[in-house]
FIPADREN-681535 format. One record per residue (C-alpha): y, z, x. Coordinates in Angstrom, 1 decimal, padded with zeros to 4 digits. Layout:
BEGIN
{pt {Y Z X}}
...
! end
This chain:
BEGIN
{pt {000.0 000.0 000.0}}
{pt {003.6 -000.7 001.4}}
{pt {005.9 002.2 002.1}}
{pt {008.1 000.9 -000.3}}
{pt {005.2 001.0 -003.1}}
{pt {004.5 004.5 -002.4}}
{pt {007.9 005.6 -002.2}}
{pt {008.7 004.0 -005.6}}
{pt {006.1 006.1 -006.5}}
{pt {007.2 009.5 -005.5}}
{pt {010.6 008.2 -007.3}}
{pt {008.8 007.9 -010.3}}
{pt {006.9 011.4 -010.3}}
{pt {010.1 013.2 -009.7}}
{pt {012.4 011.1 -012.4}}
{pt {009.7 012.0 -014.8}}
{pt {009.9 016.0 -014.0}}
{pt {011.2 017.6 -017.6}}
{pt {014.8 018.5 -017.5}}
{pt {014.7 021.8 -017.0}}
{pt {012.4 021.1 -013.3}}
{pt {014.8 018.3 -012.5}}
{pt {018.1 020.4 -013.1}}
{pt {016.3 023.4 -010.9}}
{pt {016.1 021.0 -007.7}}
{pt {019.4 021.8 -005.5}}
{pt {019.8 021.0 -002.0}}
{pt {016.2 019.5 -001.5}}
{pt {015.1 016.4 000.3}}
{pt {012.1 014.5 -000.5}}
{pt {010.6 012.5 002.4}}
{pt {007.7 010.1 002.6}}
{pt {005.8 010.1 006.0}}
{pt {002.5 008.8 006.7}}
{pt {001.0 011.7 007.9}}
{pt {001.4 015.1 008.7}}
{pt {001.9 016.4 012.4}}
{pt {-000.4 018.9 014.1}}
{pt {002.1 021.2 013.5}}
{pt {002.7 020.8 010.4}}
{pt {-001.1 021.1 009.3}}
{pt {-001.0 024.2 011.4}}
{pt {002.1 025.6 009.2}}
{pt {000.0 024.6 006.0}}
{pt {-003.4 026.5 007.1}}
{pt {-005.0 023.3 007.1}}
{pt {-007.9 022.5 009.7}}
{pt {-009.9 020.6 008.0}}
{pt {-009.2 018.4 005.0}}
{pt {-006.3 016.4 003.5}}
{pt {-002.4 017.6 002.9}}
{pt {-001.3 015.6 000.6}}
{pt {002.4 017.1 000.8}}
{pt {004.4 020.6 002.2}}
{pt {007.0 022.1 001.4}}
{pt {009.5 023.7 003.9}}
{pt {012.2 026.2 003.2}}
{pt {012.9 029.1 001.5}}
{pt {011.4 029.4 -002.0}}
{pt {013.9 030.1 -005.5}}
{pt {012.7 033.5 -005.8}}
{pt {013.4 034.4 -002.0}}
{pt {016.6 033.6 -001.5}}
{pt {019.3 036.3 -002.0}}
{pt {023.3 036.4 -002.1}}
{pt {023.1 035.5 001.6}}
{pt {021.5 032.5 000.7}}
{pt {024.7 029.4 001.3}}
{pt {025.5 027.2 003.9}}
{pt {022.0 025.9 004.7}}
{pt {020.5 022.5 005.6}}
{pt {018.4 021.2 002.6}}
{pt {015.0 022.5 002.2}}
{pt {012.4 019.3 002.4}}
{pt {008.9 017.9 000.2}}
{pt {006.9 015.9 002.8}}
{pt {004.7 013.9 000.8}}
{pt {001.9 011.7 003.4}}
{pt {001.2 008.3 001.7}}
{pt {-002.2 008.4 004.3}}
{pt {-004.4 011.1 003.4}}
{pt {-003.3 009.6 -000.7}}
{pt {-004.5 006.1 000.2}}
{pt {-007.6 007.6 001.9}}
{pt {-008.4 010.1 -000.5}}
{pt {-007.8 007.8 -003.7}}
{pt {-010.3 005.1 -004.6}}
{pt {-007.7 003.0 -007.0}}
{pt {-004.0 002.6 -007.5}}
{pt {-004.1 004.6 -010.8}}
{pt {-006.0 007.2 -008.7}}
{pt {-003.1 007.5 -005.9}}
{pt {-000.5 007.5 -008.9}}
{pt {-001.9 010.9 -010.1}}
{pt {-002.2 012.1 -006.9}}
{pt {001.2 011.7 -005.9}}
{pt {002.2 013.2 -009.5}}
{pt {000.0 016.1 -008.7}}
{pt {001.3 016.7 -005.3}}
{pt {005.1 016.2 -006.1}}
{pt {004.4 018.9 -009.0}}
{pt {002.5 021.2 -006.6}}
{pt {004.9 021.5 -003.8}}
{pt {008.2 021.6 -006.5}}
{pt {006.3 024.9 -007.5}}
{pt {006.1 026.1 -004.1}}
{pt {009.9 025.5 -004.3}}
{pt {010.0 027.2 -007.4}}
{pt {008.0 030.6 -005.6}}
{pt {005.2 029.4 -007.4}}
{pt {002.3 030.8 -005.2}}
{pt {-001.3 028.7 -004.6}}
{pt {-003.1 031.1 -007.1}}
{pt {-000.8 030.1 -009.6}}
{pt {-000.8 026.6 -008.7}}
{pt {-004.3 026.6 -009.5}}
{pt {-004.5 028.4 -012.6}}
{pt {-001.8 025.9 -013.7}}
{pt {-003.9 023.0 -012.8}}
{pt {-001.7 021.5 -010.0}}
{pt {-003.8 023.3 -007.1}}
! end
């Protein structure tokens, strides 16, 4: 898939967010990159496996009045583990949903366990 496919993609999960999720998204940058670093599978606990996305900054529900003056926080989403993982287009469509949703709730302070029980693990 071209980079320009897959971003169009992650375009597409994130215009369709309900408002309220949309409206909640404040000094964030979404990025597309092929795949992650060492280091950033390292930060995300992941040895073996894919990570489909990560998210990097400081959560809603930690920040405090302090909180002002900061460089965006960032969603990495990796269009190679999607491509690898997925066996169809419509398959990589709902992955990229899935992740985009997954690591906006880890933005949100929405921990893994939650994620899970919500059915975006």
């Amino acid at each position: 898939m071209r980079r320009s496919d897959f971003e169009r993609l992650v375009l597409q999960a994130l215009e369709e967010l309900p408002d309220q999720f949309r409206d909640a998204l404040q000094n964030i940058d979404v990025q597309v990159r092929w795949r992650p670093t060492p280091a950033e599978l390292r930060r995300a606990g992941v040895r073996h496996g894919s990570l489909f996305g990560l998210y990097v900054g400081i959560p809603l529900t930690k920040r405090g009045h302090h909180y002002s003056m900061t460089v965006p926080d960032t969603i990495l989403i990796y269009q190679h583990p999607h491509e690898r993982h997925c066996r169809s287009d419509s398959e990589v469509v709902e992955q990229v949903r899935q992740t985009v949703l997954h690591e906006i709730g880890h933005y949100l302070g929405i921990d893994e366990d939650r994620l899970q029980e919500l059915g975006i693990g």
